[in-house]
mmCIF file as Biopython writes it, N, C-alpha, C and O atoms, coordinates in Angstrom:
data_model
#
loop_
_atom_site.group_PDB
_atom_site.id
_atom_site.type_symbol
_atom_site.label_atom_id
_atom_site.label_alt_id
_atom_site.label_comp_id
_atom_site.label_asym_id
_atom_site.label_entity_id
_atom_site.label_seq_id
_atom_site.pdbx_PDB_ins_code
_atom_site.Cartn_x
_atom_site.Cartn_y
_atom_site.Cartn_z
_atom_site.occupancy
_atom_site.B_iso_or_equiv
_atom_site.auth_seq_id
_atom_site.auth_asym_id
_atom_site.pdbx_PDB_model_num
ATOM 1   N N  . UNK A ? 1  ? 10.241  -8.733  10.305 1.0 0.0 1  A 1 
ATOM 2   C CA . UNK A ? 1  ? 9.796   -9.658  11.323 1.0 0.0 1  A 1 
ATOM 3   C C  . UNK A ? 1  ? 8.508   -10.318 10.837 1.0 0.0 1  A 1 
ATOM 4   O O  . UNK A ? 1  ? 7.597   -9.725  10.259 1.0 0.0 1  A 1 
ATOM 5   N N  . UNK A ? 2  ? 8.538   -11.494 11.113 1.0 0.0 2  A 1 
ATOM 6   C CA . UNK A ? 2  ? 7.717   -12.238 10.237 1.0 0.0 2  A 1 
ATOM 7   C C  . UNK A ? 2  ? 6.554   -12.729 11.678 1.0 0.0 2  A 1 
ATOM 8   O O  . UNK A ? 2  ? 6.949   -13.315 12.685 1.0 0.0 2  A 1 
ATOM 9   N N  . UNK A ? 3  ? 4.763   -12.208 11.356 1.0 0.0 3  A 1 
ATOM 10  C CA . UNK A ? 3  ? 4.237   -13.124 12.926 1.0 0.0 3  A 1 
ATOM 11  C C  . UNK A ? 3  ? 3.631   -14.203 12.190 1.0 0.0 3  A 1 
ATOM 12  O O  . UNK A ? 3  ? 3.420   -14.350 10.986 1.0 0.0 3  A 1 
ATOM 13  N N  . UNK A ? 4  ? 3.397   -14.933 13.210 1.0 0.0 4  A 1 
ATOM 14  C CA . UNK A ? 4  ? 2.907   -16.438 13.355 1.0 0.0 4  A 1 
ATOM 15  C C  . UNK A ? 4  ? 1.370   -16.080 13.306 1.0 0.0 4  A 1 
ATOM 16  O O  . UNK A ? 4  ? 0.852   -15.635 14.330 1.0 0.0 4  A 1 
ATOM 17  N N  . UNK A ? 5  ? 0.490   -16.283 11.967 1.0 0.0 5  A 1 
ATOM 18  C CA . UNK A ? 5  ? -0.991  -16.522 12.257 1.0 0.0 5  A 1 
ATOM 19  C C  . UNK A ? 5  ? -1.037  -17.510 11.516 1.0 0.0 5  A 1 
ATOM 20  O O  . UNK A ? 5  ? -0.200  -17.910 10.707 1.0 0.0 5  A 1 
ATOM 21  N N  . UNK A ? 6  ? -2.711  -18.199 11.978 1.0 0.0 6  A 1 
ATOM 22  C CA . UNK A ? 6  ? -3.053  -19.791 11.364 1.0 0.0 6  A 1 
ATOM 23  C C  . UNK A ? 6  ? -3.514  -19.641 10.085 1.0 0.0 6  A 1 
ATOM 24  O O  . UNK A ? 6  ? -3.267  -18.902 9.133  1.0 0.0 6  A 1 
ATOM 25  N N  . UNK A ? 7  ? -4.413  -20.747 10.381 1.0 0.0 7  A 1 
ATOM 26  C CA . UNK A ? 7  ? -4.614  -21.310 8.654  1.0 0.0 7  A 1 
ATOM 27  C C  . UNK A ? 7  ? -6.081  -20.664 8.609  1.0 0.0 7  A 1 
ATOM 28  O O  . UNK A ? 7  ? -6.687  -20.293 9.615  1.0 0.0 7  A 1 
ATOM 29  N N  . UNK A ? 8  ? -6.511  -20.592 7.435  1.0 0.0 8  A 1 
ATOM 30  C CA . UNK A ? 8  ? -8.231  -20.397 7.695  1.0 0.0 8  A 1 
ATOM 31  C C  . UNK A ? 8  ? -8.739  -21.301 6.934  1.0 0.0 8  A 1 
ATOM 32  O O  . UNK A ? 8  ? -8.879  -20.973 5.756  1.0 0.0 8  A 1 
ATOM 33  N N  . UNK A ? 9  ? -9.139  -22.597 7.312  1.0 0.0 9  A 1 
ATOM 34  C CA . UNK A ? 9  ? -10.383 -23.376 7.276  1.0 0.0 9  A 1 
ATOM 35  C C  . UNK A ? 9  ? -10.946 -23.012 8.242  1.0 0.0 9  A 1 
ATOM 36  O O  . UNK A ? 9  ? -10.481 -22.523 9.272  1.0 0.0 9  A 1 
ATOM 37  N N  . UNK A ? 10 ? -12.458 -23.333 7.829  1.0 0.0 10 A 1 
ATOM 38  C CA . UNK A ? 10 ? -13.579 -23.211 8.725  1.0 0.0 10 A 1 
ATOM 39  C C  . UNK A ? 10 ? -13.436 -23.410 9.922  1.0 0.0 10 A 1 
ATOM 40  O O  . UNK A ? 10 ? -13.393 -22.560 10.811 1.0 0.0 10 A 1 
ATOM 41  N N  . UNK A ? 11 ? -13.315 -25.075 10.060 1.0 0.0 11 A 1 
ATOM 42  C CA . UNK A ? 11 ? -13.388 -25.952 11.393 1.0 0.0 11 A 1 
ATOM 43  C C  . UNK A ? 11 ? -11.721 -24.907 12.245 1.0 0.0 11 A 1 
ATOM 44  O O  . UNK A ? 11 ? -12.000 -23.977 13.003 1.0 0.0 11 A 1 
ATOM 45  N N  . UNK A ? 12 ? -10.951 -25.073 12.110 1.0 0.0 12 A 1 
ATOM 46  C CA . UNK A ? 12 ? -10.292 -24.600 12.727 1.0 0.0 12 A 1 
ATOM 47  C C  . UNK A ? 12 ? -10.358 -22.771 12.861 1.0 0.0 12 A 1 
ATOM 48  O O  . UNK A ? 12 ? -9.682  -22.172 13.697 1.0 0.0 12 A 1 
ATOM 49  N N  . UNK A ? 13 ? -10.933 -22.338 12.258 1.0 0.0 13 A 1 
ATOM 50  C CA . UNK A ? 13 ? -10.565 -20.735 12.601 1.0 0.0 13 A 1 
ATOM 51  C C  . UNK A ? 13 ? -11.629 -20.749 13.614 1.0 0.0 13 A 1 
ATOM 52  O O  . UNK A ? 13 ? -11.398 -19.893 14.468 1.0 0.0 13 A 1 
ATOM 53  N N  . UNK A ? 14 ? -12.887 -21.516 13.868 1.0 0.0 14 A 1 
ATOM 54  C CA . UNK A ? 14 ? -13.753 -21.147 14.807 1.0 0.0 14 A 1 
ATOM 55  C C  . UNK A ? 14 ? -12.836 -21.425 16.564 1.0 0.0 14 A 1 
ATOM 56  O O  . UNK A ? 14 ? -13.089 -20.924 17.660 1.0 0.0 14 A 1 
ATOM 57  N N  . UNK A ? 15 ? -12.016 -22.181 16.247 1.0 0.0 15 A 1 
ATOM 58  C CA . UNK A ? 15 ? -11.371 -22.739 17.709 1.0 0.0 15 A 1 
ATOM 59  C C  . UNK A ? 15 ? -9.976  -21.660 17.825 1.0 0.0 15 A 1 
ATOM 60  O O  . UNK A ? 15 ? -9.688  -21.436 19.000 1.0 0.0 15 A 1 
ATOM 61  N N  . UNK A ? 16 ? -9.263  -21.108 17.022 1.0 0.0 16 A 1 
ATOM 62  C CA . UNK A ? 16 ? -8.663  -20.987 17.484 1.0 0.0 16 A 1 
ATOM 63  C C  . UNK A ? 16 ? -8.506  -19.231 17.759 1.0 0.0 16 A 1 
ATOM 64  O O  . UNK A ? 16 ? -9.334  -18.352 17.520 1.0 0.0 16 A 1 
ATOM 65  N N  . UNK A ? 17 ? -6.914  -19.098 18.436 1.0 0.0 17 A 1 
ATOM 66  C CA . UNK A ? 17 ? -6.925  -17.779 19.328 1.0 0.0 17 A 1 
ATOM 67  C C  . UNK A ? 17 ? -6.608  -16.744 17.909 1.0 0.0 17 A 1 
ATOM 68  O O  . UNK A ? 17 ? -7.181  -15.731 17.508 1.0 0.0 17 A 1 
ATOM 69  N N  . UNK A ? 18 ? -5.594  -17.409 17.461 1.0 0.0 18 A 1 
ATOM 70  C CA . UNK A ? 18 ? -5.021  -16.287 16.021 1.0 0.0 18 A 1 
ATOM 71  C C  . UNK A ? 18 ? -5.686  -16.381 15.197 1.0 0.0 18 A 1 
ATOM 72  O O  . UNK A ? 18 ? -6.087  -17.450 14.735 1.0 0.0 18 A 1 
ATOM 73  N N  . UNK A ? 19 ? -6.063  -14.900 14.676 1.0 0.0 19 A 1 
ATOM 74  C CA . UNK A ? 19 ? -6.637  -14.644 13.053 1.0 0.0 19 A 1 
ATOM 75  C C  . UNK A ? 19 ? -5.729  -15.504 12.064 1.0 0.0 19 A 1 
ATOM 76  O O  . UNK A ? 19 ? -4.540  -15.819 12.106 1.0 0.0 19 A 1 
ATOM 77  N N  . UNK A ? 20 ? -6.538  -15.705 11.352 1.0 0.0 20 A 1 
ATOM 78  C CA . UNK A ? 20 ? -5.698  -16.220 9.962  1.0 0.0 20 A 1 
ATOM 79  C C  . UNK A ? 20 ? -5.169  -15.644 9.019  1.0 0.0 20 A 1 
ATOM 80  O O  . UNK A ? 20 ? -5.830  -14.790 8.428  1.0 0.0 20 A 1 
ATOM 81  N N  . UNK A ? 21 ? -3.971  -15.906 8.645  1.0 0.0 21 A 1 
ATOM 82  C CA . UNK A ? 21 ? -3.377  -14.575 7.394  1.0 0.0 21 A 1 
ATOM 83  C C  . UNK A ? 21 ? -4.765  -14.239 6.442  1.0 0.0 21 A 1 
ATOM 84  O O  . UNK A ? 21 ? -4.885  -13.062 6.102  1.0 0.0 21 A 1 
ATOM 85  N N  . UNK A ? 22 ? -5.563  -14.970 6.102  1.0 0.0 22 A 1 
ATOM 86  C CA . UNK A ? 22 ? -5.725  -13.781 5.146  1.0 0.0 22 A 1 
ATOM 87  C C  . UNK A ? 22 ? -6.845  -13.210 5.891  1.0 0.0 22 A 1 
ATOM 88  O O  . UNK A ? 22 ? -7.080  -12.146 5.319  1.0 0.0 22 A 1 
ATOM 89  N N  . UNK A ? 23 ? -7.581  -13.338 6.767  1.0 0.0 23 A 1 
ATOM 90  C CA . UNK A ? 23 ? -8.390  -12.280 7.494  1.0 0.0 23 A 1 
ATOM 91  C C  . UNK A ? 23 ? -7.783  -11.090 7.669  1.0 0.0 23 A 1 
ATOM 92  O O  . UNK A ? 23 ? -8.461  -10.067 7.576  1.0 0.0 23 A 1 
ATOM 93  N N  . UNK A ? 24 ? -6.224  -11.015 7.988  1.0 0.0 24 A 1 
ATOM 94  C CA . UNK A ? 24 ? -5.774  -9.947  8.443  1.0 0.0 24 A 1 
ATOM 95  C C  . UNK A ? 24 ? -5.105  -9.436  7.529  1.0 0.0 24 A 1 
ATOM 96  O O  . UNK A ? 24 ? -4.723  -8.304  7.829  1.0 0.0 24 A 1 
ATOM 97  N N  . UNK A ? 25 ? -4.800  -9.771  6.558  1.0 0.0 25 A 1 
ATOM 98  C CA . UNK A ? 25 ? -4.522  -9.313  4.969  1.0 0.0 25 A 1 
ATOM 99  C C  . UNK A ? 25 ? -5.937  -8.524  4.811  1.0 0.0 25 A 1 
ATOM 100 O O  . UNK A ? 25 ? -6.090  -7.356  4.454  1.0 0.0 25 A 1 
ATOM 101 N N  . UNK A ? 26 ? -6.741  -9.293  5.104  1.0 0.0 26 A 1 
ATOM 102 C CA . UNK A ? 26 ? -7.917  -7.976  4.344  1.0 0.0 26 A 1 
ATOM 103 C C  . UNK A ? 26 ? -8.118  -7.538  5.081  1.0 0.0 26 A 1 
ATOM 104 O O  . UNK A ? 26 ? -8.804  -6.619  4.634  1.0 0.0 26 A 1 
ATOM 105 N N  . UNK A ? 27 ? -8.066  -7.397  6.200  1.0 0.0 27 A 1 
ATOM 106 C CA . UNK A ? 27 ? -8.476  -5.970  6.994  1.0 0.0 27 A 1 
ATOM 107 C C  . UNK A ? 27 ? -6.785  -5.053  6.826  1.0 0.0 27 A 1 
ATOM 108 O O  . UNK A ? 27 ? -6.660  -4.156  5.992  1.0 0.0 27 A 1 
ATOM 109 N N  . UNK A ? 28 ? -5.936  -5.363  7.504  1.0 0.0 28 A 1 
ATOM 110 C CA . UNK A ? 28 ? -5.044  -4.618  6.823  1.0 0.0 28 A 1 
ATOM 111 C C  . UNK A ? 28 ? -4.800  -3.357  5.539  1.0 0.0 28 A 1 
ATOM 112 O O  . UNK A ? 28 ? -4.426  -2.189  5.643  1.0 0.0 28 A 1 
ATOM 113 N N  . UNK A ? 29 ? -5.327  -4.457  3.925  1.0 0.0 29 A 1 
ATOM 114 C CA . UNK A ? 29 ? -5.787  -3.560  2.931  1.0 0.0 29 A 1 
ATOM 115 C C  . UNK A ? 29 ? -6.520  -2.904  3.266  1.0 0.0 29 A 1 
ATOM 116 O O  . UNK A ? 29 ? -6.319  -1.718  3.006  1.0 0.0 29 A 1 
ATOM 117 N N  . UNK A ? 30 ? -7.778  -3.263  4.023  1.0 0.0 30 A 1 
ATOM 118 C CA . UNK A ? 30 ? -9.280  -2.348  4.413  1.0 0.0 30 A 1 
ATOM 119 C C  . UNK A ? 30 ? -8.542  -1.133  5.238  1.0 0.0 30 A 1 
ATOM 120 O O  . UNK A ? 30 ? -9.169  -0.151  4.840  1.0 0.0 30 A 1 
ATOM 121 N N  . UNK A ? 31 ? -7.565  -0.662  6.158  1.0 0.0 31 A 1 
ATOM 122 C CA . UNK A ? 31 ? -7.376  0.026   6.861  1.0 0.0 31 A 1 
ATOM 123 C C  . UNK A ? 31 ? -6.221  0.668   6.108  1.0 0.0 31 A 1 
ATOM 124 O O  . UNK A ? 31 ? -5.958  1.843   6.362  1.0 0.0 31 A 1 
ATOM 125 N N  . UNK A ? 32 ? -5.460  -0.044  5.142  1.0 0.0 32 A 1 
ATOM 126 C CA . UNK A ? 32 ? -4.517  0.729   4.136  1.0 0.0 32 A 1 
ATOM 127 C C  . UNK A ? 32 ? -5.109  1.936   3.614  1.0 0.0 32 A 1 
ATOM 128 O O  . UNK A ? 32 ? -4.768  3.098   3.832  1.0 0.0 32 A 1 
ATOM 129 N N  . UNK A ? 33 ? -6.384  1.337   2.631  1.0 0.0 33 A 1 
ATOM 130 C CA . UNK A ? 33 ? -7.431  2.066   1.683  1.0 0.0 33 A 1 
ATOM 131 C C  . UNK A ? 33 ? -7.657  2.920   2.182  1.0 0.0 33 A 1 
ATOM 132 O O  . UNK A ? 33 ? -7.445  3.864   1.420  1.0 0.0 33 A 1 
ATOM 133 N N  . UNK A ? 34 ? -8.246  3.473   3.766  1.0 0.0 34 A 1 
ATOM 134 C CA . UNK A ? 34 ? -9.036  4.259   4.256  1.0 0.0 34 A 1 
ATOM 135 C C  . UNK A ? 34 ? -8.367  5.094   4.834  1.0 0.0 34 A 1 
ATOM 136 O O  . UNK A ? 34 ? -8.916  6.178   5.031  1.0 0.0 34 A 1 
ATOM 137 N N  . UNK A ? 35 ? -6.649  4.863   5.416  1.0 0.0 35 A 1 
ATOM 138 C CA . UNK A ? 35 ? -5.921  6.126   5.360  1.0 0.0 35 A 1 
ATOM 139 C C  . UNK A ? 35 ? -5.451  6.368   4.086  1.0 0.0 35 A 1 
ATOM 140 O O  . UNK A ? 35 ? -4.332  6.879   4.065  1.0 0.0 35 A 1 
ATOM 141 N N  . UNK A ? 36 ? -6.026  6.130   2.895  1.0 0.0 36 A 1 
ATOM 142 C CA . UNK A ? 36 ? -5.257  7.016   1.521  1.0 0.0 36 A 1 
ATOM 143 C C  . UNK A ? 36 ? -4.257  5.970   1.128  1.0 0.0 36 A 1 
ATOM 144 O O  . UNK A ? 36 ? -3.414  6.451   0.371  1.0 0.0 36 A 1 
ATOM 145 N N  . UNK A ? 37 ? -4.066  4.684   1.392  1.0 0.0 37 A 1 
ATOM 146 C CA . UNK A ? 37 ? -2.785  4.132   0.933  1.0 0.0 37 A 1 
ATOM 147 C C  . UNK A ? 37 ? -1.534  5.149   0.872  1.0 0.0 37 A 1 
ATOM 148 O O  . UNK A ? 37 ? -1.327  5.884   -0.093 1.0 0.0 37 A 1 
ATOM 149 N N  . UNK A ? 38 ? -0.765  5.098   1.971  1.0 0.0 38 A 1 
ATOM 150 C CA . UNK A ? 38 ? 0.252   5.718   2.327  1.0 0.0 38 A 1 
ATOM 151 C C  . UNK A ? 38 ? 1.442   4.406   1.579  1.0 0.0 38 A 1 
ATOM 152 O O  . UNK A ? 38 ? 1.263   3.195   1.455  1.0 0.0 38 A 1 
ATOM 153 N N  . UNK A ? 39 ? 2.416   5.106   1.266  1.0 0.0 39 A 1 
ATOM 154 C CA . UNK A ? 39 ? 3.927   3.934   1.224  1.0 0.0 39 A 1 
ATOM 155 C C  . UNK A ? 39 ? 4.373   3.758   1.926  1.0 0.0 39 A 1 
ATOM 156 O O  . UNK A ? 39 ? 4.542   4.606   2.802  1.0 0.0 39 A 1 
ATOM 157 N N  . UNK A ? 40 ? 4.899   2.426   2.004  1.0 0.0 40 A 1 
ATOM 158 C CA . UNK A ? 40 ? 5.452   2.605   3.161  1.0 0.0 40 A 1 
ATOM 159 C C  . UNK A ? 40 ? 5.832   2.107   5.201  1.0 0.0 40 A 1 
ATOM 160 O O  . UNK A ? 40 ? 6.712   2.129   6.061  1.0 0.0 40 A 1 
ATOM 161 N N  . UNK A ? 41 ? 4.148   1.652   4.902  1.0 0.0 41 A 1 
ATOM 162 C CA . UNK A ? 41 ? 3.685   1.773   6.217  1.0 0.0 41 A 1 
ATOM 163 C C  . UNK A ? 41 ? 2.909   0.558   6.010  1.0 0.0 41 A 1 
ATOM 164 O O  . UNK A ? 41 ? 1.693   0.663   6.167  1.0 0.0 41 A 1 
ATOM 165 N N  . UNK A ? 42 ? 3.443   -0.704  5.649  1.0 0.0 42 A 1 
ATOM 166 C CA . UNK A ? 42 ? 2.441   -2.043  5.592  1.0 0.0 42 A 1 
ATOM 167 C C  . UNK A ? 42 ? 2.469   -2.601  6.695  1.0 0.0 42 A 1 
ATOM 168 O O  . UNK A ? 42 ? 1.521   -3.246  7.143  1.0 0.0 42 A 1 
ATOM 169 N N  . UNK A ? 43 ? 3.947   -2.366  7.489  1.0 0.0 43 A 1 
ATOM 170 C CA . UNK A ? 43 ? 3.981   -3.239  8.709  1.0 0.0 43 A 1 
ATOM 171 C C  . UNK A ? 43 ? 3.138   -2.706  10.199 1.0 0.0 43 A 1 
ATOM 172 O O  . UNK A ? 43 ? 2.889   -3.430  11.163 1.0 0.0 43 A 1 
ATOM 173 N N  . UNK A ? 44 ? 2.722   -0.913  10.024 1.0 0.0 44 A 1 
ATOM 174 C CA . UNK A ? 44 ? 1.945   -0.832  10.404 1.0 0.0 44 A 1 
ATOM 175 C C  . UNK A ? 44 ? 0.178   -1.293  10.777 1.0 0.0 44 A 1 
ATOM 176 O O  . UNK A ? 44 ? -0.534  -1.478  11.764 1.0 0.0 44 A 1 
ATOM 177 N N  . UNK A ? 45 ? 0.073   -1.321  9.170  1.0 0.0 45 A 1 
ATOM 178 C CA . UNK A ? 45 ? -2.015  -2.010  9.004  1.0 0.0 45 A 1 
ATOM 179 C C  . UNK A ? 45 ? -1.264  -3.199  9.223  1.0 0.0 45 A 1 
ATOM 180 O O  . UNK A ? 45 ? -1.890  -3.409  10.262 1.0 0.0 45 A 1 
ATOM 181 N N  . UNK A ? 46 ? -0.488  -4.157  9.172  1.0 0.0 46 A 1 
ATOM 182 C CA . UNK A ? 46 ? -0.583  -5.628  9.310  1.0 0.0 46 A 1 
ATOM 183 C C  . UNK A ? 46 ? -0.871  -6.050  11.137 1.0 0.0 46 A 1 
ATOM 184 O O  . UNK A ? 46 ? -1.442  -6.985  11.697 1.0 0.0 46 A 1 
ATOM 185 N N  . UNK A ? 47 ? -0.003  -4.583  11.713 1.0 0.0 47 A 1 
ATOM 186 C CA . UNK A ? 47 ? 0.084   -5.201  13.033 1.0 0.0 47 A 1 
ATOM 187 C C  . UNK A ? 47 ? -1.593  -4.391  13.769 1.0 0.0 47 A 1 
ATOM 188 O O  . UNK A ? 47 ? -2.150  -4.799  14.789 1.0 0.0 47 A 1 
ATOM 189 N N  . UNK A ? 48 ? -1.982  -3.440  13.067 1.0 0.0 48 A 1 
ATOM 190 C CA . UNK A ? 48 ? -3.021  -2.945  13.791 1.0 0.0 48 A 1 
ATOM 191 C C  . UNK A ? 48 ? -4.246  -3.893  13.428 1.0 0.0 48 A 1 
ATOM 192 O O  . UNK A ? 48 ? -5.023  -4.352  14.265 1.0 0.0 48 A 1 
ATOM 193 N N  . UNK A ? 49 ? -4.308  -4.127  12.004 1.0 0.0 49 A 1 
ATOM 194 C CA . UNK A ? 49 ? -5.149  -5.148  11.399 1.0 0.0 49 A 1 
ATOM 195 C C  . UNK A ? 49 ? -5.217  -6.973  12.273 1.0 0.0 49 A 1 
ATOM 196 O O  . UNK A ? 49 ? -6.058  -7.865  12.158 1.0 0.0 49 A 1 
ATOM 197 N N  . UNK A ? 50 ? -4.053  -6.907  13.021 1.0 0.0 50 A 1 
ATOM 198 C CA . UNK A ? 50 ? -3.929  -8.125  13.944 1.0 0.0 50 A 1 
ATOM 199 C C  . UNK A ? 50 ? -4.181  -7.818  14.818 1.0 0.0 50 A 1 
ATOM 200 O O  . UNK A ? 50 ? -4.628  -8.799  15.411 1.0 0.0 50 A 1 
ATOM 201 N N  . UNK A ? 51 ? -4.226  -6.578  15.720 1.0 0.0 51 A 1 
ATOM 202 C CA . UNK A ? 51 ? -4.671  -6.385  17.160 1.0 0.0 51 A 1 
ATOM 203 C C  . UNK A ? 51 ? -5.940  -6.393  17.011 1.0 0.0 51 A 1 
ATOM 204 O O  . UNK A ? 51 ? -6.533  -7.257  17.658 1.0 0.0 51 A 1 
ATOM 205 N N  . UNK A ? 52 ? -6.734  -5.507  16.177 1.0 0.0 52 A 1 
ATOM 206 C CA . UNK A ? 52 ? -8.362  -5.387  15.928 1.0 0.0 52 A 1 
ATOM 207 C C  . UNK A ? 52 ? -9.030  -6.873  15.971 1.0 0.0 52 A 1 
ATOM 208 O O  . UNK A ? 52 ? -9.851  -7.248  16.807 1.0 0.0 52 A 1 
ATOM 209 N N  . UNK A ? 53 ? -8.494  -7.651  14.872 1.0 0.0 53 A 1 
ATOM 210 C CA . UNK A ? 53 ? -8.806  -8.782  15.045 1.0 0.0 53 A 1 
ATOM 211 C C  . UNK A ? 53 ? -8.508  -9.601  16.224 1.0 0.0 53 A 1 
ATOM 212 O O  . UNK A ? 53 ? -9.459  -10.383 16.236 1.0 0.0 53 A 1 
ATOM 213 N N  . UNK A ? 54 ? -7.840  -9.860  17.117 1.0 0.0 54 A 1 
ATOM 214 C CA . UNK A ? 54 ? -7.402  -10.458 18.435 1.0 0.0 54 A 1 
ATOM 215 C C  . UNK A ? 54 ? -8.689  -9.549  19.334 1.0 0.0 54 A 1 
ATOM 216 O O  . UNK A ? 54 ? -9.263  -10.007 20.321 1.0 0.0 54 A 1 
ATOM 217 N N  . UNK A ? 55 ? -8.859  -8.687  18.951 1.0 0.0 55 A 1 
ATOM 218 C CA . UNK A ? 55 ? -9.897  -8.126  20.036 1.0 0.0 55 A 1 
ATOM 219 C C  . UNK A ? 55 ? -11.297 -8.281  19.973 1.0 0.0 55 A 1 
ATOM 220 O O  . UNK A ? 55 ? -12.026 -8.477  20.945 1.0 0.0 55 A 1 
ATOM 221 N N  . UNK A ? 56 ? -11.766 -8.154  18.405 1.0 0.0 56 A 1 
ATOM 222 C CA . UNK A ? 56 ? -12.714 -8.633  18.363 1.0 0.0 56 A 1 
ATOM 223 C C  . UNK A ? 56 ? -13.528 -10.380 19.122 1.0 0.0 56 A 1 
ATOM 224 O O  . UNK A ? 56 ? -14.672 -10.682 19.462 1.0 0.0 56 A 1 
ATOM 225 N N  . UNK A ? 57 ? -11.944 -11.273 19.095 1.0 0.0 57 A 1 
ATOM 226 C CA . UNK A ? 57 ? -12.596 -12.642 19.281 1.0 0.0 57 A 1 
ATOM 227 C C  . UNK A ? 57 ? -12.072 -12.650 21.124 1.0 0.0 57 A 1 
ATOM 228 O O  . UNK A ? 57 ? -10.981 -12.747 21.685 1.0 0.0 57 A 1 
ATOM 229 N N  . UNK A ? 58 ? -13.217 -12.525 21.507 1.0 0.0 58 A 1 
ATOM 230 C CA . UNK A ? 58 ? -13.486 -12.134 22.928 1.0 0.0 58 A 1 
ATOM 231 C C  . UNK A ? 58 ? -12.206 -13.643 23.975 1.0 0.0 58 A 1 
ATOM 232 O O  . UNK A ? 58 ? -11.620 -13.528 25.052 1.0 0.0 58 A 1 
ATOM 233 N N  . UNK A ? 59 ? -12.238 -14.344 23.402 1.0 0.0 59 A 1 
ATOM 234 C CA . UNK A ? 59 ? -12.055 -15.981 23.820 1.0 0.0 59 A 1 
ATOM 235 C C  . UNK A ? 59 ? -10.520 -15.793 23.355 1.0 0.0 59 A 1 
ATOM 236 O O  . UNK A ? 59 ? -9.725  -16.733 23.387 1.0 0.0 59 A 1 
ATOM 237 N N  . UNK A ? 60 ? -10.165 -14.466 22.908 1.0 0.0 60 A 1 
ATOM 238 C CA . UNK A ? 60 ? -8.409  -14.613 22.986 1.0 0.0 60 A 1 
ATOM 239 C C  . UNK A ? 60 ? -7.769  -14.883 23.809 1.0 0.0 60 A 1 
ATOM 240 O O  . UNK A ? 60 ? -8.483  -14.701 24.794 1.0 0.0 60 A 1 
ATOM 241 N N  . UNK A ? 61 ? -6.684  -15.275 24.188 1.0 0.0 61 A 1 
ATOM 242 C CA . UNK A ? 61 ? -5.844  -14.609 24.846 1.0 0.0 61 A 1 
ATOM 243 C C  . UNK A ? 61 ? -4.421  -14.015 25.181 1.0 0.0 61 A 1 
ATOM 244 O O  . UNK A ? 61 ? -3.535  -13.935 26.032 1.0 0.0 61 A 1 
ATOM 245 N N  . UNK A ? 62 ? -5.000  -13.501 23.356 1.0 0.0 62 A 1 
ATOM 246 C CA . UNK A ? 62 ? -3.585  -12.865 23.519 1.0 0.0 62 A 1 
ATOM 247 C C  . UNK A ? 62 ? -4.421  -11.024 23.496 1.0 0.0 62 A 1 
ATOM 248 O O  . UNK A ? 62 ? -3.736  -10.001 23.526 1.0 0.0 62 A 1 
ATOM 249 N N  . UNK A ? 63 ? -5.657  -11.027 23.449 1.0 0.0 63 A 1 
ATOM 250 C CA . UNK A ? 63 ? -6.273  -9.853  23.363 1.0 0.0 63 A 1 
ATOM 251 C C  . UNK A ? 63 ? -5.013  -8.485  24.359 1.0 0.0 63 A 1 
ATOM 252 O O  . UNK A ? 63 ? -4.202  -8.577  25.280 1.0 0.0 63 A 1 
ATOM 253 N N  . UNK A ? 64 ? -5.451  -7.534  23.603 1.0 0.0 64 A 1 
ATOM 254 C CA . UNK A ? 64 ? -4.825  -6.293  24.374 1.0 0.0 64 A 1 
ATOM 255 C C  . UNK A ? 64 ? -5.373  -5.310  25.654 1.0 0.0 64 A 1 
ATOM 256 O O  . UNK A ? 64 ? -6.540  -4.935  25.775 1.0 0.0 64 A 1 
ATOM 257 N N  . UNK A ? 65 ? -4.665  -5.103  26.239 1.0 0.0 65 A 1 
ATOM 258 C CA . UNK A ? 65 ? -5.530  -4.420  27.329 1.0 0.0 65 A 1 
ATOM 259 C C  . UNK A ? 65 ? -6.462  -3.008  27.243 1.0 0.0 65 A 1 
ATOM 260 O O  . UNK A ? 65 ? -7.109  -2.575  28.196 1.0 0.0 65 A 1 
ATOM 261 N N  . UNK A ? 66 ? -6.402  -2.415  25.979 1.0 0.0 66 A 1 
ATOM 262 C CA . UNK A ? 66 ? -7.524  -1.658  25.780 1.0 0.0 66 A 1 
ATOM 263 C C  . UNK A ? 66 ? -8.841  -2.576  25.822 1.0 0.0 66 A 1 
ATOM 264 O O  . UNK A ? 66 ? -9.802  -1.879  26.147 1.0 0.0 66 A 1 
ATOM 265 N N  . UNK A ? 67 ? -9.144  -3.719  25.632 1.0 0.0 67 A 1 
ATOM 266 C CA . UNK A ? 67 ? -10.309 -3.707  25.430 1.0 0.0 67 A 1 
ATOM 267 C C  . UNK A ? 67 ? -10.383 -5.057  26.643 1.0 0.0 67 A 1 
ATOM 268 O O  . UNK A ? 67 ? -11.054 -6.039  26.324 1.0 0.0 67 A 1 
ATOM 269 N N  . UNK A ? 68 ? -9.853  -5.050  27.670 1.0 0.0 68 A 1 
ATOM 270 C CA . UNK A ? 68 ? -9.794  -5.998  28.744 1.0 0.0 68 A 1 
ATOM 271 C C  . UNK A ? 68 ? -11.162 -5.454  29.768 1.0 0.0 68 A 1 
ATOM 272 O O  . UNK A ? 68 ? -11.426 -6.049  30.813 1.0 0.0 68 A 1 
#
């Protein structure tokens, strides 16, 4: 399953709701690395690496309800 994130230029990543692939590419790796790089389990850090990020940018709204 393939998700829909934007582009990252500047001007636009400040406006919009979705992280940009590669923000969440590197946090993803960043959260791969730090459980040990497991196999296996990319589609996991891709989707947790996208919620973290959606939560951090307060002005989402696709944010999750842990942090509502």
């Amino acid at each position: 399953m393939a998700l829909k994130v934007g582009p990252c230029s500047n001007s636009e990543k400040k406006r919009m709701a979705e992280p940009c692939k590669e923000d969440v590419e590197a946090r993803a790796y960043q959260l791969w690395e730090q459980a040990g790089r497991p196999e296996g389990r990319e589609n996991e850090f891709w989707y947790l690496a996208l919620q973290q990020l959606r939560n951090e940018d307060k002005s989402s709204s696709v944010r999750t309800p842990d942090t509502l």
